[in-house]
N, C-alpha and C positions, 0 to 999 in steps of 0.2 A: 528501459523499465518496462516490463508486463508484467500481466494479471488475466487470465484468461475472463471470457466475456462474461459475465452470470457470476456462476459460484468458483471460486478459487481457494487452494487454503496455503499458498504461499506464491508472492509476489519477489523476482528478479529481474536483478541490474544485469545488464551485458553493454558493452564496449562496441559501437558498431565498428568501428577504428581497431577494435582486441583480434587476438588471434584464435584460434581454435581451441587452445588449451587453454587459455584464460576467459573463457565465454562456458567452457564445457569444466568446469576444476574434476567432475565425479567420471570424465572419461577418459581413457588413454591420449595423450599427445595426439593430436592429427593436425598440423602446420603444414603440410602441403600445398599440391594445388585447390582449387575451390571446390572439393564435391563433399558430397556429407558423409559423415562418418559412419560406417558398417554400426547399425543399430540406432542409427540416430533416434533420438528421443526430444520432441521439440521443449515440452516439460521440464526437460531438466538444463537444458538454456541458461545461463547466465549466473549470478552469484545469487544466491536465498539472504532475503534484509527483512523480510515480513513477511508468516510470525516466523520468530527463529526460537526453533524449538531443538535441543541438544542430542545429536543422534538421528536426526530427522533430516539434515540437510538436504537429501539425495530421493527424498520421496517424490511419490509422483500426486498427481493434483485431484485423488480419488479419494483417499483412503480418509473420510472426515465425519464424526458422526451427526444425523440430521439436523438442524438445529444450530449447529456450531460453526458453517460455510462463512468462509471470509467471502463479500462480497463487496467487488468494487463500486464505492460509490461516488467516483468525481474521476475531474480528468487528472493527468500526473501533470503537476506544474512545475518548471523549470526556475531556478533562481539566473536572474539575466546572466551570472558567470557559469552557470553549469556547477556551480559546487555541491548544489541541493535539490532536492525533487521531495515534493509534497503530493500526500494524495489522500480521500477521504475514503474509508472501511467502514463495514460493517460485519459482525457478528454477534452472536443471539442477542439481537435489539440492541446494540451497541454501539453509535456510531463515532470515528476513533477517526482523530488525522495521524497523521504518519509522516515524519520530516526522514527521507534518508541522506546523508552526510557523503560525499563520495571524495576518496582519501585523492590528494593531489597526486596527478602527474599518474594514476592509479595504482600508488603503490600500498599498500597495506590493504584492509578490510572497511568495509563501508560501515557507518554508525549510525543506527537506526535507534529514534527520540518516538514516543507514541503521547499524546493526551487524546485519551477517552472524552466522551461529554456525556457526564454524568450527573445525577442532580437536578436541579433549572436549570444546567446544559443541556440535557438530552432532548434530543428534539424526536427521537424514537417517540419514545413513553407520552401519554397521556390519553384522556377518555377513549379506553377502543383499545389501545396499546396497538393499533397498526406496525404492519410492517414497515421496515426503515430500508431505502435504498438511493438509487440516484435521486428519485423527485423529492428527498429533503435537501438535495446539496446543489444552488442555481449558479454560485460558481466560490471559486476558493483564487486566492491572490498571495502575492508575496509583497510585504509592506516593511520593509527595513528585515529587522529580527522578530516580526512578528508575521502570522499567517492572517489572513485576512478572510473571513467566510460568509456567504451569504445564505442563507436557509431555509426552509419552511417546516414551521409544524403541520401537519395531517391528521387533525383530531378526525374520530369518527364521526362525532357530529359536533356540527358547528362549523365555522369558518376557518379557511388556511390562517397561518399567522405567522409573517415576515419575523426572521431574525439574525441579524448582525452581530460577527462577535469575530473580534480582534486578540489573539493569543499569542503573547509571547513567547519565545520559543522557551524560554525559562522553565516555561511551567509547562514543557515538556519533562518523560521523563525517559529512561533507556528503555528499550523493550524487552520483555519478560523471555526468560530462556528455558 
């Protein structure tokens, strides 16, 4: 899984285990020996799971208007089998987890669940409306079928304010295409 450092506006899966053609799907076959492919482009690396946006798969990690950068905000956490990877986003003040699904045995396509935290979830929003990035998210967990986060609000004035919040995957929902 990557997301380039700062601002990103699509996160992929790659196989360290996969081959050339299944880590690259938008580039010609190159299954060889180990050199990179004429053009290589590291950007376009692996499968697109987040955001997946229709006709866009193959873009590169630029072209986003200001304001709307997906940015990483947690580490990617592994479920102890490798089935699933979790990670915390944000975009214009929105801070969103992201469960992706990775189909067994890697066959078919990976399924990507999002909850926003919006509401008395958002830990973005309040007095100030501060920016939202990694120092609201001190760490994320996997707890059965739920996600497990630990967080902070960053009002502009006033005190930090611990919050804990346990979401089932349920009340995930697929991500917008």
């Amino acid at each position: 899984m990557h997301g380039a450092e700062g601002e990103d506006d699509q996160y992929r899966l790659y196989d360290v285990l996969g081959t050339r053609s299944s880590n690259w799907p938008d580039r010609p076959a190159q299954d060889g020996p180990p050199t990179e492919p004429i053009n290589y482009d590291s950007t376009l690396a692996g499968v697109p799971v987040y955001p997946l946006k229709a006709g866009e798969l193959g873009r590169e990690n630029t072209n986003v208007e200001e304001g709307q950068e997906h940015k990483s905000a947690s580490d990617f956490i592994w479920t102890a089998d490798s089935s699933k990877v979790a990670f915390a986003d944000v975009q214009g003040g929105v801070l969103s987890f992201v469960v992706v699904a990775v189909p067994p045995g890697g066959k078919g396509e990976p399924q990507t669940v999002v909850h926003p935290l919006v509401g008395v979830e958002n830990v973005c929003l309040g007095p100030g409306e501060g920016a939202c990035d990694i120092r609201n998210v001190h760490s994320l967990a996997w707890d059965g079928d739920n996600i497990h986060a630990a967080l902070m609000i960053w009002p502009q004035h006033g005190k930090k304010v611990d919050v804990n919040l346990t979401i089932p995957l349920s009340r995930f929902v697929p991500a917008p295409r």
